[in-house]
Each structure stands twice: as C-alpha cells, then as structure tokens.
ZAMARGU-4260 file (C-alpha; in steps of 0.2 Angstrom, whole numbers, plus 5000, padded with zeros to 4 digits):
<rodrens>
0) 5052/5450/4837 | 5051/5439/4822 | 5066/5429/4826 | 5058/5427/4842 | 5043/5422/4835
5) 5053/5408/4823 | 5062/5402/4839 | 5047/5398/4846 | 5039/5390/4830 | 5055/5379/4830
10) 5051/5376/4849 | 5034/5370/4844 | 5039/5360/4830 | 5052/5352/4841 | 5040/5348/4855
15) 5030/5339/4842 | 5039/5329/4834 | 5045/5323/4852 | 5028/5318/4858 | 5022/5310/4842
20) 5038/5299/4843 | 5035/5295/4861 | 5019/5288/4857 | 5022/5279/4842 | 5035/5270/4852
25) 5023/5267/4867 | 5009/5263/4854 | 5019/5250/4845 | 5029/5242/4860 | 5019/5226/4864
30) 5013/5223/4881 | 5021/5217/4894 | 5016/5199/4899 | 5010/5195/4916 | 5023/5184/4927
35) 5024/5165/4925 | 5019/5155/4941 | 5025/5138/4940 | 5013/5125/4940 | 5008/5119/4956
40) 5008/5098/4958 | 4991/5090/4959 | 4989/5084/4977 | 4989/5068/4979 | 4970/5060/4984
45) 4969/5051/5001 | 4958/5039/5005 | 4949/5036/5023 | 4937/5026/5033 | 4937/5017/5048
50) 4952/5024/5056 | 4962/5018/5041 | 4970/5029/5028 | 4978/5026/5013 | 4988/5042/5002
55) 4991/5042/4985 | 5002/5048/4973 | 5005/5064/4963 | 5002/5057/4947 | 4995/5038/4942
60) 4997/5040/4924 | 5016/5041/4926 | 5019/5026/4937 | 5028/5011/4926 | 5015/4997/4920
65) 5025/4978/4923 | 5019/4964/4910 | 5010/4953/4921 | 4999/4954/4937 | 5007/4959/4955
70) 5006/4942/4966 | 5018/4947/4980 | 5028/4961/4986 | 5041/4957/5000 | 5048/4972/5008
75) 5064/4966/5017 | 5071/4985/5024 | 5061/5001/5024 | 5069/5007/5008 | 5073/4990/5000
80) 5059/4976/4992 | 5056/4963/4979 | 5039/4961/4969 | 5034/4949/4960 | 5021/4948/4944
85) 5016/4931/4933 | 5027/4935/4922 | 5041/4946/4930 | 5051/4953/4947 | 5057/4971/4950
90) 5068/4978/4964 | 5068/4994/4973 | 5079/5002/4983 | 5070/5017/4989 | 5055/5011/4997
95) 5045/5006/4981 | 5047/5025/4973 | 5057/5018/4959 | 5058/5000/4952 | 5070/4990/4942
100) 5065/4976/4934 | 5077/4962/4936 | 5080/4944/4942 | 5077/4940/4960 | 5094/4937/4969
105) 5090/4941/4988 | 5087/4925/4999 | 5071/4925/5007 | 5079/4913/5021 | 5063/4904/5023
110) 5070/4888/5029 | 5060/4871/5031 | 5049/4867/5046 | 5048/4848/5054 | 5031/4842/5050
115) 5026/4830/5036 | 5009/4838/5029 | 5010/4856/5017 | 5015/4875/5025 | 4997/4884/5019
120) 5003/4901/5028 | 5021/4907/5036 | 5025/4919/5046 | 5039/4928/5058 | 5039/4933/5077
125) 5046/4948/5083 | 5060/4934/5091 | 5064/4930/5073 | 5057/4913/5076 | 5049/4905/5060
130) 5033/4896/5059 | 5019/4889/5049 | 5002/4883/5048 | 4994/4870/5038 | 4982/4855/5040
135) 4986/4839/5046 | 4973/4825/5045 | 4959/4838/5042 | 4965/4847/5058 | 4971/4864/5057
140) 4988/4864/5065 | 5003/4876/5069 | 5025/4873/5071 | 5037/4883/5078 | 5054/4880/5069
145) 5062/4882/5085 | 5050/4870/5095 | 5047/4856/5082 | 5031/4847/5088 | 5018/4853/5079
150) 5004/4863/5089 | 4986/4853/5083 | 4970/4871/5087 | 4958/4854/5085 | 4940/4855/5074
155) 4942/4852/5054 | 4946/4863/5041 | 4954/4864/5020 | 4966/4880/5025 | 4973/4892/5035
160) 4980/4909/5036 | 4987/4920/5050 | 4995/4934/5055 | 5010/4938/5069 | 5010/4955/5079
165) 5026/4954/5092 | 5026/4936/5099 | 5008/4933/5097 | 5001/4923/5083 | 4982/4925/5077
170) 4979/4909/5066 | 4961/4907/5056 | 4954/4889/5050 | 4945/4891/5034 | 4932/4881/5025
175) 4935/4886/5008 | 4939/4906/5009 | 4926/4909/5025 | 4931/4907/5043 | 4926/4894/5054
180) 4939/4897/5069 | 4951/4912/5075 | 4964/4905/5087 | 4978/4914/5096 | 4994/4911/5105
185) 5011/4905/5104 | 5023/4891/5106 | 5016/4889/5124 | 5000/4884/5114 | 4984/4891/5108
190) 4966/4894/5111 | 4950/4896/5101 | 4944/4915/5101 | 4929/4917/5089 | 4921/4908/5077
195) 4925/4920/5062 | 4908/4927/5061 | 4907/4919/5044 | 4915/4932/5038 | 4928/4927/5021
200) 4946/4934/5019 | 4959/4933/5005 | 4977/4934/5008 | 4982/4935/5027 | 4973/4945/5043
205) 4980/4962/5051 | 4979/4962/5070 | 4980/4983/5072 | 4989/4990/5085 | 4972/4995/5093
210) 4969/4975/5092 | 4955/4977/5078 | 4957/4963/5067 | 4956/4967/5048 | 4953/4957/5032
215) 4952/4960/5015 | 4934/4950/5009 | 4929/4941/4995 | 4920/4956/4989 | 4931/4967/4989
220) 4930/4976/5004 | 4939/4980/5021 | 4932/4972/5035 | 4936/4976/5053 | 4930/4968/5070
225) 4932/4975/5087 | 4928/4958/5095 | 4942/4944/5090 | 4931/4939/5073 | 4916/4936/5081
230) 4907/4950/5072 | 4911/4960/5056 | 4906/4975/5049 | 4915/4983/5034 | 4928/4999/5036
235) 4919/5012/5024 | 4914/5018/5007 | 4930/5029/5007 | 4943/5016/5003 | 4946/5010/4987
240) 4943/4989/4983 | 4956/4978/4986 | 4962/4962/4981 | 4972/4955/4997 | 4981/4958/5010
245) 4999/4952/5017 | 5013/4952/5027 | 5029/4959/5024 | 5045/4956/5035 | 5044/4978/5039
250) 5025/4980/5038 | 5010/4973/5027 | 5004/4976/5008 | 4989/4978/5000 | 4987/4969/4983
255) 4975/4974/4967 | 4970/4991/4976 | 4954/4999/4964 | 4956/4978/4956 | 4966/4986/4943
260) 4982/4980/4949 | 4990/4997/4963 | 4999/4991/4975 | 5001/5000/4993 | 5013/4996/5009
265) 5011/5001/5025 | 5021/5000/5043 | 5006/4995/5054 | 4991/4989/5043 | 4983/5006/5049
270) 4990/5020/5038 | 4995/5017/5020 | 5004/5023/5005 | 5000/5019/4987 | 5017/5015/4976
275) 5019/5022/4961 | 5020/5004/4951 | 5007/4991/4945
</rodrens>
C-alpha cells in the first residue's frame, strides 16, 4: 500500500512537470503571424466625358522625366514611335511603354509638294497620297502630291490646319488660332462646310468616327461639334487640359495632357491611353 501510494506521487509529479513544461513552451513560443497578401496595383484613373475616354497609368511617379518639353510624337507601327523634345528624341519599340533616348534615324519620307508658297499643315490619305495646305496670296489653299495643281478653298486667311480620315480631307482657314472657314473634300475639290463657329484650336482637328469634329482650344479644353464647326460646345469637366492635338501615321496624340508635359496616343481620336513618359 505504501509503494502504491509513492507510485502514484511519482505519477503526480510526473504529470506535472509535463504540464508546466507544456505551457512554458506555448507561453514563450511567439505568435504566429497572420499571412502576407501581396500588394495589390493602384488602378489606373480613367478619365471620361463626351464619349471620349482617356486611361491612365498605374504609377505617374515612375514614368521617365526627358530634359526638354514634348513637341511631336510620331508613331509610325502600333508598337514603334519617335518623339521629340527641344532638347531631345527617344524611340520606343513597344508602343510608348518604354523609351530610349537616342538620335532620330527613321525617315519620315515626307517628300516635297509642287507649289511655291510654305506647307502650314501635312497630311496622309488612306491611299498614301501626300498632301499640304498652306496660303497662297492670302488664300488658303490645298496640293495633292499626286495631282500637282494646287486646289485654291477661296476667302483670306494667316494659316491652316487639317485633318484626313480615309480619303476625305477636312481643312480649317485660321485668322490667328480662331476658325474662320471648315472645308472638305478631296483632290476632286473642295467645298465650304462651316464657318468655324469662332471657335480656336491648336495643333490639328480630329474627325471622329461618328463624324463629330474635335479640337483642342486655346484654353485648354476639348471642344466637340456635332454640326461641321458651326457650333461648339466643350467635351466635359472629366478630361484633364491639354495642350494639342495631332496626327500620327497609326492614329493621333495628345500633347501637354494636365499642361505639365503627359503625353497620350490613341487609334481613333475617341479612346485614349496616357504614356508613361513626359
């Protein structure tokens, strides 16, 4: 009976030793940490307003900053381009997602029209034909490299600019940076569409595929008409300002998007994506 009773004492002992150790071990183990989830990308901001649409990018403080100010950006493939700065040029070969600053080597094959007074604006048909628009005498007038004679769209003006979609050729006669005249046509000749609505534009108009035609104003702002230029009426407070627009051999660019120097390419002139350079 009394080694029974120390066999159980052991027992006891035993057991607690056993417990304490267990729970000095849980008690000094540290916790465990919750899992890692991987940080999920910003989303890039979009930008919409009259039909238009322009998508940003996942992070603006990333995107390389080139000496100088972006004046042209000429995208000659989808995925291939040159742009230019006053003081640089940089090439991309992915469709503007990376740049590489370097010399300009590709020819622009811009070749020299017949006429004797100064190419203002230049543009390409569908066909590939070359043309221009400048003003002769104080008239605003358009050549077809292929045709030669110069087309004359009549009245008076100090500049031009223009746009192509397919084979048809918008043309605007400016008095300073404000539209006076809209024509349209093609080497078969012109006619007079609007009067411009008084509206101003920098860089070059964008005929949409809906037939709107959009402008960048003096102020800043995308303008759209519904009516050949006769009336105006601006796109929406939900796209950023923007410097000008212009054509590109695969599509159009925006220049000075926010006026801090962005830059953003687009197929149509209707939706848009911002490059990750300026």
């Amino acid at each position: 009976q009394i080694r029974t009773r120390r066999r159980a004492a052991k027992t006891s002992t035993a057991l607690v030793l056993v417990c304490a150790s267990a729970f000095a071990f849980f008690s000094l183990r540290p916790p465990e940490l919750p899992p890692v989830t991987p940080p999920t990308p910003s989303p890039t901001v979009t930008y919409s307003a009259g039909g238009i649409t322009i998508h940003g990018i996942f992070d603006p403080a990333t995107a390389p900053d080139l000496p100088g100010t972006i004046t042209s950006l000429d995208m000659i493939t989808s995925i291939e381009g040159w742009l230019s700065t006053s003081d640089t040029e940089a090439h991309t070969l992915d469709g503007g997602q990376t740049w590489i600053q370097e010399p300009k080597t590709t020819n622009d094959d811009t070749i020299s029209l017949p006429v004797d007074f100064p190419i203002l604006w230049r543009g390409r048909a569908a066909s590939s034909a070359q043309l221009g628009a400048g003003i002769s005498n104080g008239v605003p007038t358009v050549v077809f490299a292929n045709d030669g004679a110069p087309i004359s769209l009549g009245g008076t003006a100090d500049d031009v600019t223009g746009t192509v979609r397919g084979n048809e050729v918008t043309v605007m006669a400016l008095n300073g940076k404000t539209i006076i005249s809209v024509y349209r046509g093609n080497a078969a000749g012109f006619q007079k569409i609007s009067d411009g609505g008084g509206m101003t534009v920098s860089g070059q108009p964008i005929v949409l595929p809906d037939g709107r035609i959009m402008v960048a104003d003096s102020q800043s702002r995308w303008q759209l008409s519904e009516d050949n230029g006769a009336t105006w009426k601006p796109a929406g407070m939900g796209l950023p300002n923007v410097g000008s627009l212009h054509a590109t051999r695969t599509g159009y660019v925006a220049l000075d998007l926010f006026r801090t120097g962005w830059v953003a390419i687009s197929p149509d002139g209707v939706t848009w994506q911002k490059l990750p350079i300026r």
